[in-house]
KENU-886881 format. One record per residue (C-alpha): x, y, z; residue number from 1. Coordinates in steps of 0.02 Angstrom, whole numbers, plus 50000, padded with zeros to 5 digits. Example, Ala and Ser with C-alpha at 12.3 -4.5 7.8 and 13.67 -1.06 7.14 Angstrom:
REM KENU-886881
       x       y       z   resi
   50615   49775   50390      1
   50684   49947   50357      2
***
This chain:
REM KENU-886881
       x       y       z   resi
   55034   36928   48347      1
   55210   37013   48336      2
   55273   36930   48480      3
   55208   36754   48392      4
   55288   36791   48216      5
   55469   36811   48293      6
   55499   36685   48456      7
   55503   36500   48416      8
   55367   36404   48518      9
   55462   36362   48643     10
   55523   36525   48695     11
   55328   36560   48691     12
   55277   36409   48812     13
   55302   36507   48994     14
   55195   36671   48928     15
   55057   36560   48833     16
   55055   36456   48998     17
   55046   36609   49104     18
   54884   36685   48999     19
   54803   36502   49033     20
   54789   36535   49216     21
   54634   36579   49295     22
   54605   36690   49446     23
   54566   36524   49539     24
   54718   36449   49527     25
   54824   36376   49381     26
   54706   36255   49274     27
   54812   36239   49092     28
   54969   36210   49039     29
   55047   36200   48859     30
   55183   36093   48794     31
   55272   36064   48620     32
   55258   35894   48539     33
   55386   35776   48522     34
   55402   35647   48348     35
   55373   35470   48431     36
   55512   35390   48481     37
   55553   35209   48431     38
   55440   35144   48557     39
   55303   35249   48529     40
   55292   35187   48336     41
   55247   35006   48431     42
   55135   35064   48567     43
   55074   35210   48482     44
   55140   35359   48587     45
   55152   35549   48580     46
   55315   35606   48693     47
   55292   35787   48759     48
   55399   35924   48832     49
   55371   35948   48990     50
   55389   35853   49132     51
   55279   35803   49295     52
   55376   35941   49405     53
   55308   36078   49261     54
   55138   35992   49289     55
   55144   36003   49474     56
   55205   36182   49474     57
   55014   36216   49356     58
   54916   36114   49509     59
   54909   35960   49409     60
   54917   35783   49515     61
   54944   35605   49484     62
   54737   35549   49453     63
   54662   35710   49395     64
   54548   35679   49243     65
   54627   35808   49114     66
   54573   35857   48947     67
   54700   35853   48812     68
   54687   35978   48634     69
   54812   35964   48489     70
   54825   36093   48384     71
   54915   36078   48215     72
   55021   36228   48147     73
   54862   36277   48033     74
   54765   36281   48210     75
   54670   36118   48161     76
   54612   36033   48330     77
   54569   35856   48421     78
   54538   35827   48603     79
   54540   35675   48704     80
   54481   35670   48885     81
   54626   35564   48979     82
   54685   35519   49163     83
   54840   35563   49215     84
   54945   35434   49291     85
   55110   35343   49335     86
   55106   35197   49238     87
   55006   35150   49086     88
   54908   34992   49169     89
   54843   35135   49268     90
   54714   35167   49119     91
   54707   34988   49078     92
   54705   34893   48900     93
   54670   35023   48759     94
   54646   35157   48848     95
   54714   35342   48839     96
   54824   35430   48962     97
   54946   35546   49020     98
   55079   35474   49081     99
   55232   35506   49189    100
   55318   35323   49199    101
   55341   35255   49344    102
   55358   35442   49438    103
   55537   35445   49357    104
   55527   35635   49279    105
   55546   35601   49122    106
   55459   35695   48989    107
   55276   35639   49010    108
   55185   35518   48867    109
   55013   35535   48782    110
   55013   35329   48767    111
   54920   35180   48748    112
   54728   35202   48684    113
   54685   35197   48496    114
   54625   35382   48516    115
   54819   35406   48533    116
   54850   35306   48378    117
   54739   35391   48261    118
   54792   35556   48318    119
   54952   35487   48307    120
   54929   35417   48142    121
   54865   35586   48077    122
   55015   35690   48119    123
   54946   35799   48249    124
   55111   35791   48331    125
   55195   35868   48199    126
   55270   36050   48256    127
   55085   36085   48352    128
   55059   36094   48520    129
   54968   35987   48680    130
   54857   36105   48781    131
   54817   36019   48954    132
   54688   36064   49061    133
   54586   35993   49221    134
   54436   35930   49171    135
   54391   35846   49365    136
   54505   35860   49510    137
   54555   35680   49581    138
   54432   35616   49465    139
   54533   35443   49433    140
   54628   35434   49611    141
   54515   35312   49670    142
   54540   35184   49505    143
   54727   35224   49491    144
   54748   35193   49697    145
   54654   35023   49662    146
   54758   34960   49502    147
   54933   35031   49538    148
   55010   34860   49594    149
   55198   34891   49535    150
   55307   34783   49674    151
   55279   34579   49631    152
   55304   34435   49752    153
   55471   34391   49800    154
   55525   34209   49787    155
   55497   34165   49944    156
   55330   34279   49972    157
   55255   34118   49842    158
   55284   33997   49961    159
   55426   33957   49860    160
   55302   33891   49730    161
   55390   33890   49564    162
   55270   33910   49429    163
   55160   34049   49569    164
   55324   34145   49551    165
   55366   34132   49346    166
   55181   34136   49336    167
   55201   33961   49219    168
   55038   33853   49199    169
   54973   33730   49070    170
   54820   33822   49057    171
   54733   33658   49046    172
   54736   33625   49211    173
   54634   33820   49255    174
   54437   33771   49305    175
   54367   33670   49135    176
   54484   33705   49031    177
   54563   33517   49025    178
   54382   33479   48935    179
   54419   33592   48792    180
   54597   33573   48792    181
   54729   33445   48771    182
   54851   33440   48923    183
   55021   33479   48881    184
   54990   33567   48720    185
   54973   33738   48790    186
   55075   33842   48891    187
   55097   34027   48954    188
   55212   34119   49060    189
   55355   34245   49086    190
   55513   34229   48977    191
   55649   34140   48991    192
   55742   34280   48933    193
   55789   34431   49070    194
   55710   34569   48995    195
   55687   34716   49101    196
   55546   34668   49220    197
   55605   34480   49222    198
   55767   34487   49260    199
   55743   34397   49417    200
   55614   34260   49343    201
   55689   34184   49181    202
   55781   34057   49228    203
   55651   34001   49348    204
   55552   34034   49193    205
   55676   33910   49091    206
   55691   33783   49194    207
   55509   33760   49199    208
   55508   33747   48987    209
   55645   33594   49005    210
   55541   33500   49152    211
   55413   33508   49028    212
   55531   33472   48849    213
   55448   33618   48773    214
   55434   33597   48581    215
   55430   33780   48530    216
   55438   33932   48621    217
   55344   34087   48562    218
   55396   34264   48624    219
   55255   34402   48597    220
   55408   34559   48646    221
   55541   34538   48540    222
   55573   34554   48354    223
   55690   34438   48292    224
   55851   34563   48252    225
   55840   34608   48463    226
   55819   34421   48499    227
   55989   34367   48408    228
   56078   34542   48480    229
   56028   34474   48651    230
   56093   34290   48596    231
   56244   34357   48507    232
   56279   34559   48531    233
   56292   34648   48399    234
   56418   34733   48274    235
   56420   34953   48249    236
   56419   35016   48096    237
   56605   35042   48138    238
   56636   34844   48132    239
   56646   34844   48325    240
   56575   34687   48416    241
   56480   34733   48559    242
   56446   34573   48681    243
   56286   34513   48726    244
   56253   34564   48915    245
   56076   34493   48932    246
   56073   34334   49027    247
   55964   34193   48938    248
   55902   34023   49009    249
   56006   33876   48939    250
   55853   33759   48876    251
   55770   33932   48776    252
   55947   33948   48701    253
   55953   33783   48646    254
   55792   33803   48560    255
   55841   33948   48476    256
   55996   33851   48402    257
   55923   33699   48363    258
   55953   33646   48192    259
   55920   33669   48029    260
   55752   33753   48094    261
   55751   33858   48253    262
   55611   33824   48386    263
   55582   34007   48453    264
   55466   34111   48352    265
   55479   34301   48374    266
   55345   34457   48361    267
   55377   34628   48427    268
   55192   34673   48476    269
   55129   34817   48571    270
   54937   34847   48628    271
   54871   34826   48459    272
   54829   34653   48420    273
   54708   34696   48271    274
   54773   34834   48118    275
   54802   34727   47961    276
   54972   34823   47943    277
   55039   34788   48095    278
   54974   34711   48257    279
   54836   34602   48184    280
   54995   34572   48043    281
   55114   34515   48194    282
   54945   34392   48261    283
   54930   34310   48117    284
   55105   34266   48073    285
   55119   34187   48236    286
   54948   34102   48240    287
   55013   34040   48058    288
   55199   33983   48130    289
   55113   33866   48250    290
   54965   33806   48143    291
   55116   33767   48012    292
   55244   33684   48146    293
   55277   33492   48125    294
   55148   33379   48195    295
   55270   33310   48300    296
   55275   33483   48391    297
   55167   33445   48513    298
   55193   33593   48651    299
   55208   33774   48655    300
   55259   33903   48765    301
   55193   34074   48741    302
   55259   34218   48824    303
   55302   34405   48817    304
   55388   34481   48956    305
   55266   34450   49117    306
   55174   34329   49020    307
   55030   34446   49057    308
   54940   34575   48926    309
   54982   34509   48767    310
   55009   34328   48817    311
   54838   34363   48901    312
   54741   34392   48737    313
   54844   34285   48621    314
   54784   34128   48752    315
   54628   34203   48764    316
   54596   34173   48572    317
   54644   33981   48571    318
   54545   33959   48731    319
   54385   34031   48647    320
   54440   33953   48469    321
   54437   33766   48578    322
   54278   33806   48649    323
   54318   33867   48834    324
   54177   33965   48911    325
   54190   34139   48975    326
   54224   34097   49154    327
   54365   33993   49120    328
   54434   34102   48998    329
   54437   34242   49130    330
   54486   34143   49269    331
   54657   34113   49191    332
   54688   34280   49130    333
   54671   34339   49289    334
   54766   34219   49389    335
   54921   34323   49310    336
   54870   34436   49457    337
   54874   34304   49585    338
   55022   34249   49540    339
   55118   34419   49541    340
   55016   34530   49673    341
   54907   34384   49757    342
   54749   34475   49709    343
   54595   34381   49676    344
   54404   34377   49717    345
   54408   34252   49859    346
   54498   34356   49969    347
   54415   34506   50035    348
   54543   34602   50061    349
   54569   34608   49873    350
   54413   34564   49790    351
   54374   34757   49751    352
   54570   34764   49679    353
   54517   34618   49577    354
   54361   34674   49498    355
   54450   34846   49437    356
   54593   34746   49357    357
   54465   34619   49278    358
   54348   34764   49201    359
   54497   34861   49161    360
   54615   34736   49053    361
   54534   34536   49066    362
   54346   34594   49002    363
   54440   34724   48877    364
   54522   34629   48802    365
   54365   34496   48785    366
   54242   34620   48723    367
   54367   34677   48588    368
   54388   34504   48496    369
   54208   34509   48510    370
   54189   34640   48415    371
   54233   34522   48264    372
   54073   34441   48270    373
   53996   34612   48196    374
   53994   34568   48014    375
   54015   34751   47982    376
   54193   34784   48037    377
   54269   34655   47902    378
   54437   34694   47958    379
   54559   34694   48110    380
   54577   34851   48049    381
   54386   34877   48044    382
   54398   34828   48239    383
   54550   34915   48276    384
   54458   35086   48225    385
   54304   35031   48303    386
   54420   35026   48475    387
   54463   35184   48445    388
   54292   35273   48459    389
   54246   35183   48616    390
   54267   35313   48767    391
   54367   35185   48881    392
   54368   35297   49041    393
   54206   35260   49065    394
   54181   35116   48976    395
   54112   34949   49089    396
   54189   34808   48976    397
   54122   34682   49101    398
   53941   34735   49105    399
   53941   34769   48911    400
   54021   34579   48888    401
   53884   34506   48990    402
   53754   34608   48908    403
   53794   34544   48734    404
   53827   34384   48778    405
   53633   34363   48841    406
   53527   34266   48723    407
   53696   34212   48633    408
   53708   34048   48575    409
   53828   33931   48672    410
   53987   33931   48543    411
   53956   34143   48526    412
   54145   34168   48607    413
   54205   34021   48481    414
   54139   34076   48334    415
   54199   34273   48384    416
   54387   34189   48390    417
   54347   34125   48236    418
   54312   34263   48145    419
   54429   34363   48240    420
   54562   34269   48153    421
   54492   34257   47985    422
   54493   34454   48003    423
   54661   34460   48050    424
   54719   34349   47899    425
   54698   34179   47933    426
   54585   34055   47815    427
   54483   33926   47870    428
   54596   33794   47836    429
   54718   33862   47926    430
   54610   33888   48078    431
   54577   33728   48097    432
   54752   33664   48073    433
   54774   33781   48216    434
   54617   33728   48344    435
   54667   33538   48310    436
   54843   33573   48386    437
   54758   33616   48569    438
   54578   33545   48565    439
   54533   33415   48667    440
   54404   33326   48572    441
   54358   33190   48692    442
***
């Protein structure tokens, strides 16, 4: 107790790891906790201070199941049970991990899931501590080997097919959607701007909006003070003028500058699409930009950065809101992966591949708008905290959305969007100002 009075934590870290080492081997290790970077206030992460070679050096390996305990200063405690992985897709939408991005050695990252969030939320990172320990050996090596897809098509691996390699669709023309909605009214892709995993798609992306004469283009992953920086640079607090260096597609420009109101709309989201404060808040001001645009705006792109996680669900919404069934709905969420990785469920080869990704992010991401249609969670928030209880390692989102959806009425999924929306902030008026823009009521 001596010893613990006088060293900071930190100096503590290699003796406290040392004492959680079993005769069998090395089973725990212990790490300081980091305040959230900028990043981590969007998506809801807890930076730590150690790194994946620390982790290796206590037997710990990329798809080990581990079990995670924070401790506050006053030795208050919450666990989560997480895998530990190289990429957060790895665990899929909403759900917990450990994470070592992309294998780079940085410090690793307690991200993504709602468990994060609420321990998050509750200051456990604070000054405490992140005790990690094995709970089953290689226990998510076989899901992490079947969803770590990381390297996308090259140009010419599409066959040289435009829209296959920007992944751009009217999502009218996926299955049935065409008899619930309008062609031309609805579009989804990657963005015209090079962010960092589009760099070599956005003008592709771009050129694909002016074949088209998109009205308005909506971006889903960037707030409006980064989207003028990358238009414009930006000036220090010193008054100097630093120039833009990100390269933007001409037509998406134009729509930016077009006057006296701009066409591009703007949200910063991250993986919450629901808390009344801030996700579900960023939903339904762009749900309300485009149920408010001028009825001469006939066509709108949506995009984030891949056009595939949050354009996923925000499509997924106005697909159900016009009255697209569930197969539809999933089919073009999840020809995203075609597009980037060609994995689908005709081929064989990458059915199994297919079915992971599906239960993992596609049937998620369904099941949680769902969860509107319980008149007991009254809020996005409601929802959002709902999300957060659910145990998503083990969790079979496409089973559980098939089970509920038994002995459902036909328009279930529509009225779910519905209320989804009303949750989020939108009134009735304004849902339907927003369902006539895309639905096809012949």
């Amino acid at each position: 107790m001596t010893l613990a009075r006088r060293l900071p934590l930190v100096a503590l870290l290699p003796f406290i790891s040392s004492i959680m080492t079993s005769c069998n081997g090395p089973k725990t290790f212990t790490s300081e906790i980091k305040m959230p970077s900028e990043s981590g206030q969007s998506f809801r992460e807890i930076d730590l201070k150690i790194k994946h070679e620390d982790m290796k050096n206590h037997g710990f390996e990329y798809g080990d199941i581990v079990e995670l305990t924070f401790t506050k200063p006053n030795c208050e405690t919450k666990k989560m049970i997480v895998p530990y992985v190289t990429n957060y897709n790895e665990a899929g939408t909403y759900g917990p991990c450990l994470c070592d991005y992309e294998a780079k050695g940085y410090t690793l990252t307690v991200a993504t899931g709602f468990q994060t969030a609420n321990i998050a939320e509750s200051d456990y990172y604070a000054d405490g501590t992140c005790e990690i320990k094995i709970k089953q050996k290689g226990g998510y090596k076989k899901k992490r080997e079947l969803v770590n897809v990381t390297t996308k098509l090259t140009y010419d691996q599409c066959g040289k097919d435009n829209m296959k390699f920007a992944n751009c669709r009217d999502v009218a023309v996926v299955g049935n959607i065409y008899e619930h909605i309008k062609y031309g009214t609805l579009f989804r892709g990657s963005s015209p701007i090079a962010e960092s995993k589009n760099k070599d798609r956005y003008i592709v992306a771009d050129n694909y909006l002016k074949y088209h004469q998109i009205d308005q283009d909506i971006s889903l992953s960037l707030s409006p003070d980064s989207l003028y920086t990358i238009y414009y640079g930006k000036i220090t607090p010193e008054g100097k003028v630093i120039p833009a260096e990100t390269n933007v597609g001409p037509y998406a420009k134009a729509l930016y500058e077009d006057q006296p109101i701009t066409k591009m709309y703007t949200v910063s989201l991250g993986s919450d699409f629901f808390h009344n404060e801030r996700g579900g808040k960023g939903m339904m001001e762009m749900y309300s930009y485009i149920a408010n645009s001028n009825d001469t705006e006939k066509s709108f792109y949506i995009h984030c950065n891949e056009g595939k996680d949050r354009t996923g669900f925000a499509i997924m919404i106005l697909e159900a809101l016009c009255g697209c069934e569930l197969q539809d709905i999933v089919d073009d969420y999840m020809l995203t992966f075609n597009n980037y990785y060609n994995i689908n469920n005709i081929d064989a080869s990458t059915k199994e591949k297919y079915d992971c990704m599906a239960n993992l992010t596609c049937y998620r991401n369904i099941y949680s708008f769902m969860l509107a249609g319980d008149d007991k969670l009254k809020t996005g928030t409601d929802i959002y905290n709902k999300l957060g209880e659910i145990d998503m390692l083990n969790f079979d989102s496409k089973t559980t959305v098939e089970e509920n959806l038994k002995n459902k009425e036909s328009d279930y999924l529509n009225k779910c969007a519905w209320k989804y929306l009303n949750k989020i902030g939108l009134d009735d008026t304004k849902i339907k100002i927003l369902q006539k823009k895309f639905i096809n009521n012949i």
